[in-house]
N, C-alpha and C positions, 0 to 999 in steps of 0.2 A: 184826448180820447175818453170817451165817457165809460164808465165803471161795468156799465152790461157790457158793451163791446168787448172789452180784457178779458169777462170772466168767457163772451163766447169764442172768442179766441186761444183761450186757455184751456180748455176739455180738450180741444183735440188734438195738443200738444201732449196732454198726459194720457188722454189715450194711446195715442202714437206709443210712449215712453212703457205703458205697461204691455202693450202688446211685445214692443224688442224684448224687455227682459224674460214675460215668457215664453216667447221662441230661444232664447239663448238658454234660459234653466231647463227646458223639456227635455234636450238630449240625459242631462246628468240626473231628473226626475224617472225618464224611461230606465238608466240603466240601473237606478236603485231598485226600482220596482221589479226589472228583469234579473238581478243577479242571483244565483243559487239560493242560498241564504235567506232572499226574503220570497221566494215562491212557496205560494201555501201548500203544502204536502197535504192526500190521503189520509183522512182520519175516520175511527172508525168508532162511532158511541150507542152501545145500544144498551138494556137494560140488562147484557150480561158480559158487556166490556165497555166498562167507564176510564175516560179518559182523566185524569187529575187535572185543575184547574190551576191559574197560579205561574206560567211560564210564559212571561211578558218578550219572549224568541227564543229562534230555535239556540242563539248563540248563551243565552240565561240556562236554559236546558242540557246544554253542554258542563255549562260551568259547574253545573247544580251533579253532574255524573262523575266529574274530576273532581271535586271534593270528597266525596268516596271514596274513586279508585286511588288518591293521592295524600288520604289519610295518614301520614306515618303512623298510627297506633294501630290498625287496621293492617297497613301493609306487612306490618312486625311479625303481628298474628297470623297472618294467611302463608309467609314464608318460617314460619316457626312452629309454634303451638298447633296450627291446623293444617300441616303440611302434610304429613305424612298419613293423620287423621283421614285427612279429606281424600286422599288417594285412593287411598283403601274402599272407601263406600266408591268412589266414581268407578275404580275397578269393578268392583261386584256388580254395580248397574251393568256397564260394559259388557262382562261377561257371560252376562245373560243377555245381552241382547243377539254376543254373540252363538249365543245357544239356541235363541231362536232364529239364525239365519237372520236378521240383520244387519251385522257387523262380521268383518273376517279381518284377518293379517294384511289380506292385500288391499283391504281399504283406504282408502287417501278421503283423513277426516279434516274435521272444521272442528271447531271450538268458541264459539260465540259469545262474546264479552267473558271470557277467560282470565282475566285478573291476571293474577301471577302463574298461570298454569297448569293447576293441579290435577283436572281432569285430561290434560295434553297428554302430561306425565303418568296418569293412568294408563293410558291407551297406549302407548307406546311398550309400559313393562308388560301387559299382557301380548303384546305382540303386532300391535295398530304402528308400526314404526312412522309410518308417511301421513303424522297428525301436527296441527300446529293448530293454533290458538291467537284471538285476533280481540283487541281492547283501544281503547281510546287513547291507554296509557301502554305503550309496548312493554315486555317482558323477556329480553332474549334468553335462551336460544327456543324459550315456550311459543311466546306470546310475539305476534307481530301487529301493529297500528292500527289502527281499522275503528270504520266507523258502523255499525249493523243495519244504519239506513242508507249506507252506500258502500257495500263490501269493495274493496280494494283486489278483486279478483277477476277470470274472466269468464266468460259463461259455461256453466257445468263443468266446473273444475273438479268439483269433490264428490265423491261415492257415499257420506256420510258426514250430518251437521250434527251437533250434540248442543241445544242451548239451555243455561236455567236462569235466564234474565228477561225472556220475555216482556215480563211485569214493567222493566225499566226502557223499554218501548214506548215513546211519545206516538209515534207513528206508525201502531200494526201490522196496517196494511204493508207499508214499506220495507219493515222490518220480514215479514213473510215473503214479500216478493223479490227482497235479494238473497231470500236461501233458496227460493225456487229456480230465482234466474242463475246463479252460482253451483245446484245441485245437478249431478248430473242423471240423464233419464233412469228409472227403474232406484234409483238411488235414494237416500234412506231418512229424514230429521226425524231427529227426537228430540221433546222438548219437557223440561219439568216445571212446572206453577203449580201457583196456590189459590186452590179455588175454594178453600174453607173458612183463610185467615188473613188478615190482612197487617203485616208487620214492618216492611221496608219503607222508613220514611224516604227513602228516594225512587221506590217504586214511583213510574210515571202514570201508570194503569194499574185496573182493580178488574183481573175474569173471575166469572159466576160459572162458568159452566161450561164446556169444550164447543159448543155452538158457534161461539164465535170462531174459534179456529178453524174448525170444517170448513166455515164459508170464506174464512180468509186464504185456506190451502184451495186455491182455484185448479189445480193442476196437480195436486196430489191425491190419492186415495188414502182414507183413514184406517190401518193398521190394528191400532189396538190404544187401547185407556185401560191404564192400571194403579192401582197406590202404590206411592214410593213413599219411602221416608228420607226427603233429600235437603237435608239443612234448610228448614220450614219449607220447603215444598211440599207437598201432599199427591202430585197425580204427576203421570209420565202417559204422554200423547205422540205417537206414532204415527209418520206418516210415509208414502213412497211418493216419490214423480214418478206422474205416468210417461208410458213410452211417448215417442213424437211419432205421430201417426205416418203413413208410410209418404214418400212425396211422388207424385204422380206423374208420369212424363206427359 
């Protein structure tokens, strides 16, 4: 058999051979591209919420927030030296929020990347008993599991969210729309950042300006912007969900 003959006999042999193997890798190609995990999320960049570069997945981005929360020198500190510290001011924000009709006794709060609790523990001694606190790294009997781009709750659970980690927010948008979907109608987030300084090298984002949060609260009304001085925070942003419009027969 002369040497063209083989070679044209032989392409459609390997064609055949490439096409089987990718029809046999497509399904387990589909399901990497389809899994949780690697679905691109909601992001949100504008000239007054930058997003940080640098997280090569969402699973690096993870990893990169449990170093942190998993610090033993850090953990030492937040259950010791800044315990009772921390209390104290989270109470007095509290207090006044519940002074402006805000926040009451019979409230049933959230607590948003809550660490070891502190602000749980706030709200509770002023009299918020039905409050818990939700982190990557649990904390009983404060703090339970939770991820803040996919609250581990069910829709309008809670009358009041209280978060001050916004900043450590890969995903905004996400981050907003599961206190919305979790919040329940006429019900309350407050949120503290820092729109003057930029200090948390695990902050995931950099806000300029409460802009961006207005347009990210799609379904909430904006309450009030006031300075806090809340462990390098600088501003406290207020907001309600609005009612659910009436349903029609």
């Amino acid at each position: 058999m002369h040497a063209d003959m083989k070679i044209a006999l032989t392409k459609p042999f390997i064609l055949r051979c490439f096409l089987v193997s990718l029809f046999l890798s497509l399904p387990f190609l589909l399901l990497h591209l389809l899994s949780p995990q690697q679905q691109p999320r909601h992001s949100v960049t504008t000239n007054d919420l930058r997003i940080r570069p640098g997280y090569s997945s969402y699973e690096a981005y993870i990893q990169r927030q449990l170093n942190k929360t998993l610090n033993p020198k850090l953990r030492k500190i937040w259950t010791t030296r800044d315990w009772n510290r921390k209390i104290s001011v989270f109470a007095s924000f509290f207090e006044e929020l519940k002074e402006k009709k805000l926040l009451d006794n019979t409230s049933k709060a959230l607590c948003i990347g809550a660490r070891v609790g502190q602000e749980v523990e706030a709200l509770r001694r002023i009299g918020v008993v039905d409050s818990v606190g939700m982190d990557l790294v649990p904390y009983p009997p404060l703090v339970v599991k939770g991820d803040f781009h996919n609250q581990p709750f069910g829709n309008d659970t809670f009358d009041f969210e209280f978060s001050n980690v916004f900043d450590h927010a890969l995903y905004p948008q996400q981050f907003v729309a599961e206190i919305e979907r979790t919040l329940r109608p006429n019900g309350v987030c407050v949120l503290h950042v820092a729109l003057s300084r930029r200090a948390d090298k695990y902050s995931a984002n950099d806000l300029y300006s409460v802009q961006p949060l207005i347009e990210l609260f799609k379904h909430s009304s904006l309450l009030h912007v006031r300075s806090v001085d809340g462990f390098g925070l600088d501003t406290e942003v207020a907001f309600r969900k609005k009612l659910e419009p009436p349903h029609h027969l």
